[in-house]
VOROSE-15752 format. One record per residue (C-alpha): residue number from 1; x, y, z; chain; residue in one letter. Coordinates in steps of 0.1 Angstrom, whole numbers. Example, Ala and Ser with C-alpha at 12.3 -4.5 7.8 and 13.67 -1.06 7.14 Angstrom:
<r resi="1" xx="123" yy="-45" zz="78" chain="A" resn="a"/>
<r resi="2" xx="137" yy="-11" zz="71" chain="A" resn="s"/>
***
This chain:
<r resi="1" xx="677" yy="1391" zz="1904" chain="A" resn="x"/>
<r resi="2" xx="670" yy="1422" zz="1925" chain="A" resn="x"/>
<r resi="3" xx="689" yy="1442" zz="1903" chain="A" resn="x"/>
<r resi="4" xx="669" yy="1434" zz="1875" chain="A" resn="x"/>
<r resi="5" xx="637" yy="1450" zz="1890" chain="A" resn="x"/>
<r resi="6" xx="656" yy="1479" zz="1902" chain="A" resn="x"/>
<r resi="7" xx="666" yy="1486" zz="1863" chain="A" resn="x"/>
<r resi="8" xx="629" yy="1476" zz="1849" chain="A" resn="x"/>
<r resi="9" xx="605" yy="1487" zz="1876" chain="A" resn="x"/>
<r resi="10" xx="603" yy="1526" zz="1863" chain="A" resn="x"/>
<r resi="11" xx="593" yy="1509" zz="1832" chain="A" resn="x"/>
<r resi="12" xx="570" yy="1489" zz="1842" chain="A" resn="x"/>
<r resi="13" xx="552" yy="1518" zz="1860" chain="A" resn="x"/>
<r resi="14" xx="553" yy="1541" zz="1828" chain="A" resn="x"/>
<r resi="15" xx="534" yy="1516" zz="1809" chain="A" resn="x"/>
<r resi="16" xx="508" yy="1510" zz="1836" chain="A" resn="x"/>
<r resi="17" xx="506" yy="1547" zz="1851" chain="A" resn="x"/>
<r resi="18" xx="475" yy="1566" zz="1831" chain="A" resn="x"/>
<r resi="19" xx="488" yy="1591" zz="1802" chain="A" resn="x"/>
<r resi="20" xx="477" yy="1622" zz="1803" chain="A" resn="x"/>
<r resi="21" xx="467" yy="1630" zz="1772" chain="A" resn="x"/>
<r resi="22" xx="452" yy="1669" zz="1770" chain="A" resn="x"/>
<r resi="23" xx="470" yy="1685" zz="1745" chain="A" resn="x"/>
<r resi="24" xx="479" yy="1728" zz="1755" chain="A" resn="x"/>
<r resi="25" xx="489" yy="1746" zz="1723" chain="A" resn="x"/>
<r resi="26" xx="491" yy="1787" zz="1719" chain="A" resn="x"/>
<r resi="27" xx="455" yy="1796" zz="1707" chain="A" resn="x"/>
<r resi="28" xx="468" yy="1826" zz="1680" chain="A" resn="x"/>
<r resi="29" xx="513" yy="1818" zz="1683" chain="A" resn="x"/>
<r resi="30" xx="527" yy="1858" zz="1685" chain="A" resn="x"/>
<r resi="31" xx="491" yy="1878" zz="1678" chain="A" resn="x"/>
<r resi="32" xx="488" yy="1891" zz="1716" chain="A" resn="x"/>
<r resi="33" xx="460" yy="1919" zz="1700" chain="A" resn="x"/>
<r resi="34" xx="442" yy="1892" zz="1684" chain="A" resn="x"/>
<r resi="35" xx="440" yy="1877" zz="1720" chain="A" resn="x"/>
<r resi="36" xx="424" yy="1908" zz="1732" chain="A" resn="x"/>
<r resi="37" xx="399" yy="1910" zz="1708" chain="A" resn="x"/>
<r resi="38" xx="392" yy="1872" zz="1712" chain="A" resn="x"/>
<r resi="39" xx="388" yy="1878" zz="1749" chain="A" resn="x"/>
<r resi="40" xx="362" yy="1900" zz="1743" chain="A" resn="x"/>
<r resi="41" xx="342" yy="1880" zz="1718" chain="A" resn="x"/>
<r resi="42" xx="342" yy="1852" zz="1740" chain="A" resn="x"/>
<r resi="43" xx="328" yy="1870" zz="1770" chain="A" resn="x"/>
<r resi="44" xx="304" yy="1886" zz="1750" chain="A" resn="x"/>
<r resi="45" xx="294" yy="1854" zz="1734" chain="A" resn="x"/>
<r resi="46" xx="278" yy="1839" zz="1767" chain="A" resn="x"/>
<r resi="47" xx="296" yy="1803" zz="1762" chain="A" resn="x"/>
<r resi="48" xx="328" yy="1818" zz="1789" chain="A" resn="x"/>
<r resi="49" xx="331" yy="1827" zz="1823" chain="A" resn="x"/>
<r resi="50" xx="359" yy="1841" zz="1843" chain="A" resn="x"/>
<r resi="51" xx="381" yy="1823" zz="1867" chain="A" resn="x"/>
<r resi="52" xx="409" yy="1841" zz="1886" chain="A" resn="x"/>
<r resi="53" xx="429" yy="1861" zz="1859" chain="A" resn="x"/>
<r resi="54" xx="418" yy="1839" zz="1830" chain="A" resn="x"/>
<r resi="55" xx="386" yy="1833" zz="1809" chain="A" resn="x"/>
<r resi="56" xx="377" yy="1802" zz="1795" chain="A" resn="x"/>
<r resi="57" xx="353" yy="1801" zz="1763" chain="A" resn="x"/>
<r resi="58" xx="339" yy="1779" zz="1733" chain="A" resn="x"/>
<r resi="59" xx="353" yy="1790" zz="1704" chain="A" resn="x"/>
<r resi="60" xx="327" yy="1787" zz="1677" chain="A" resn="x"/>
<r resi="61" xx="327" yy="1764" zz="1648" chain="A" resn="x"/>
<r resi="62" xx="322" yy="1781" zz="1614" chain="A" resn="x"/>
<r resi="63" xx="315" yy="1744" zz="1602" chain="A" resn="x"/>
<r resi="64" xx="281" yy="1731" zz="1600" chain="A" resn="x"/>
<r resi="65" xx="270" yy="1701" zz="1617" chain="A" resn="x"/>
<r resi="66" xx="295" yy="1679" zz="1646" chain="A" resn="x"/>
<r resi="67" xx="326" yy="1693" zz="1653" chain="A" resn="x"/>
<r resi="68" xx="350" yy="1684" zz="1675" chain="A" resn="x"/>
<r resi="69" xx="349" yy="1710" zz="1708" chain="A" resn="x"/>
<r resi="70" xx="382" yy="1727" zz="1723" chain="A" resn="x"/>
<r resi="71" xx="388" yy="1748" zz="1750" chain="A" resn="x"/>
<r resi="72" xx="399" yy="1780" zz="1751" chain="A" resn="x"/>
<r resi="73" xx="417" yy="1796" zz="1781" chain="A" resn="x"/>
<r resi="74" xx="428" yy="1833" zz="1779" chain="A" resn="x"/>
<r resi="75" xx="448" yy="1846" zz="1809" chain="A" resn="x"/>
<r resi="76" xx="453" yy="1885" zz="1816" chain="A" resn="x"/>
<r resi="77" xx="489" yy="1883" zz="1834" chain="A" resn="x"/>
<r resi="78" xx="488" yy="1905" zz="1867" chain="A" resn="x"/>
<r resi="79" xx="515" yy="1920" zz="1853" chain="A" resn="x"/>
<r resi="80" xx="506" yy="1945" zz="1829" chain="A" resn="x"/>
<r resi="81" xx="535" yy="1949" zz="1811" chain="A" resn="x"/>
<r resi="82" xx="531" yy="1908" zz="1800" chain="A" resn="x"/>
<r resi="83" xx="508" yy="1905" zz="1771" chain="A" resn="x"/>
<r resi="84" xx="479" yy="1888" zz="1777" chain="A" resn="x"/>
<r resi="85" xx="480" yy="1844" zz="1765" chain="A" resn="x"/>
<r resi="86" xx="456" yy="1823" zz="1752" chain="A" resn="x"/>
<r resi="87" xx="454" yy="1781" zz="1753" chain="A" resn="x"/>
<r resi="88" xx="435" yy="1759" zz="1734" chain="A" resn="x"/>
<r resi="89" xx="430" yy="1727" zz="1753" chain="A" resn="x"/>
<r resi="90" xx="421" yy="1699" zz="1731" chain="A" resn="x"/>
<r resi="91" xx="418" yy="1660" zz="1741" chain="A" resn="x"/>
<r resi="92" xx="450" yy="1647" zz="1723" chain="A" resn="x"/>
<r resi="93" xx="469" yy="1665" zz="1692" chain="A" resn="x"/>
<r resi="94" xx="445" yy="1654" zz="1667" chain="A" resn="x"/>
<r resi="95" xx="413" yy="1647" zz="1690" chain="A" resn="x"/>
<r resi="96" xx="391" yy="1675" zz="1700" chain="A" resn="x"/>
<r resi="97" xx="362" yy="1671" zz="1730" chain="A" resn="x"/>
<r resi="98" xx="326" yy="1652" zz="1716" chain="A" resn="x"/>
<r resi="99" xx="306" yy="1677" zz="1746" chain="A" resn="x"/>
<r resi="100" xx="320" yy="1700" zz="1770" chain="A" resn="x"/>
<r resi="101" xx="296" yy="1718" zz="1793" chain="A" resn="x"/>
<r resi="102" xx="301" yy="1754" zz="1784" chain="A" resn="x"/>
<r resi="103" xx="269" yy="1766" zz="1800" chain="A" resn="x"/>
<r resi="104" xx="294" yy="1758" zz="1831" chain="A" resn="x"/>
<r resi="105" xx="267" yy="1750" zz="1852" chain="A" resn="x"/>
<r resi="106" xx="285" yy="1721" zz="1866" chain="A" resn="x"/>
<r resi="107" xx="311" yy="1734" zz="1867" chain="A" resn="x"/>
<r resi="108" xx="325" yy="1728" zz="1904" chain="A" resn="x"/>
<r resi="109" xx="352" yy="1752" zz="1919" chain="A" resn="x"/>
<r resi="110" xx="376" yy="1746" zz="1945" chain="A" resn="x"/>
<r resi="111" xx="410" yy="1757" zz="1963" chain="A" resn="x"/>
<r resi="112" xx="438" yy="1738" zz="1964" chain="A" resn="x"/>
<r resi="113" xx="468" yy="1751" zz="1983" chain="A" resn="x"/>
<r resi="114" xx="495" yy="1734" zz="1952" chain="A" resn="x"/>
<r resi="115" xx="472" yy="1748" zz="1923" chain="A" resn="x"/>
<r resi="116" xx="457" yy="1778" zz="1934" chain="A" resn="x"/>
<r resi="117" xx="415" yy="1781" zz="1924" chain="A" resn="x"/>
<r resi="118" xx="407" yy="1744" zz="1906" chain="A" resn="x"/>
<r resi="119" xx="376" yy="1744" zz="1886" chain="A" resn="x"/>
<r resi="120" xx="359" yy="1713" zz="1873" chain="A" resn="x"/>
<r resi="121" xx="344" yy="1712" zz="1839" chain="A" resn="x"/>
<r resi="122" xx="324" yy="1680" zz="1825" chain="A" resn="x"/>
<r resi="123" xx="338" yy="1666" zz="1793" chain="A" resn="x"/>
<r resi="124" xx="329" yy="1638" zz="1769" chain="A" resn="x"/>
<r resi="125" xx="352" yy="1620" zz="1741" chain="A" resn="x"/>
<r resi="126" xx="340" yy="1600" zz="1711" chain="A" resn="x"/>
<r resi="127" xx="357" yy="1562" zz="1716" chain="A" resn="x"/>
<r resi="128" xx="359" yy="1553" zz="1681" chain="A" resn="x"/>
<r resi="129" xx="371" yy="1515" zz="1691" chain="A" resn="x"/>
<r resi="130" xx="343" yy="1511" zz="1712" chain="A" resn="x"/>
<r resi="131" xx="320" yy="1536" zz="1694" chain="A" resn="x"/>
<r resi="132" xx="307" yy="1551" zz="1726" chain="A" resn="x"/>
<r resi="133" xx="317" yy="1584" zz="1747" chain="A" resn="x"/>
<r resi="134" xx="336" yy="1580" zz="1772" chain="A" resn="x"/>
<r resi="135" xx="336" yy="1612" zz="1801" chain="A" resn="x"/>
<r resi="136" xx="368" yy="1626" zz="1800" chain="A" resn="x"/>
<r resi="137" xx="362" yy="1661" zz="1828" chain="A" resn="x"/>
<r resi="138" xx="390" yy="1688" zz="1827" chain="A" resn="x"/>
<r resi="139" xx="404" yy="1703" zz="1863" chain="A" resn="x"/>
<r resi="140" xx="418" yy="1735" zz="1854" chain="A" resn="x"/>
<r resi="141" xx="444" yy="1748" zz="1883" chain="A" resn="x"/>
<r resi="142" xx="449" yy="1788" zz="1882" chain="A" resn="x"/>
<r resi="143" xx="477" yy="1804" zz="1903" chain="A" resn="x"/>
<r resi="144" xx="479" yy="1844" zz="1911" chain="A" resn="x"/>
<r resi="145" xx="508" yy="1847" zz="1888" chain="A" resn="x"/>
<r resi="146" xx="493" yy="1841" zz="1857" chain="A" resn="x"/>
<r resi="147" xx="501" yy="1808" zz="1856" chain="A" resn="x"/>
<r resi="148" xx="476" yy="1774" zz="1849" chain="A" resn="x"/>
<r resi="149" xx="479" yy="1741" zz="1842" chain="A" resn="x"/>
<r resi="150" xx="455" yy="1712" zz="1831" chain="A" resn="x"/>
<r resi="151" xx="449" yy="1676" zz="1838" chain="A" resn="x"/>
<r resi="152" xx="427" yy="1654" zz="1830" chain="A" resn="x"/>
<r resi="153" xx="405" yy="1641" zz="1861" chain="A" resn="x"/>
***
């Protein structure tokens, strides 16, 4: 009987472990002047702020009314001869965010010594089974190299 838990147990702590479901796709796929330009925009626009090498902005809807919110990250790489990237961090593949607090206000920022400068940004997203938002806050991990990654918290 041992055995049988030994073969199942991973399984069973798959299903029960939380997913993480953020979605990370390439903002504009092969258009590194594009990003650029978009980096620029977005700074201008007020809704970004810069963290470590990267800035993260609202894109802005051209759509009337509620729309789902995304995040975008752009990251200069220190090296110069990389072109600059840019992310778009959504809830899920199909799911943007309901709110996102772009005026980053509470935003909180902290150092880890695994994931370099962590920021904190508050997040909502529409529960359509229970028809209610449910807060889903994004930490944000930025390394010196360019590199970042993003969980849910």
């Amino acid at each position: 009987m041992p055995r049988f838990y030994a073969l199942f147990l991973p399984l069973l702590l798959c299903l029960t472990a939380p997913a993480s479901a953020l979605e990370v796709t390439d903002c504009i796929p092969g258009q590194h002047k594009l990003v650029d330009q978009l980096m620029q925009l977005q700074e201008k626009s007020g809704h970004a702020i810069r963290v470590s090498t990267a800035t993260l902005a609202a894109p802005e809807s051209e759509t009337p009314g509620p729309n789902p919110l995304y995040l975008n990250i752009t990251m200069t790489p220190p090296d110069e001869a990389i072109a600059p990237q840019c992310k778009t961090v959504s809830y899920d593949k199909d799911t943007g965010f309901a709110s996102i607090d772009f005026s980053f206000k509470d935003m909180t920022r902290e150092t880890d010594p695994d994931r370099g400068d962590v920021v904190t940004i508050p997040a909502m997203v529409y529960q359509p089974e229970q028809d209610a938002l449910k807060p889903a806050d994004l930490t944000i991990g930025f390394q010196g190299n360019g590199v970042f990654d993003v969980q849910p918290k």
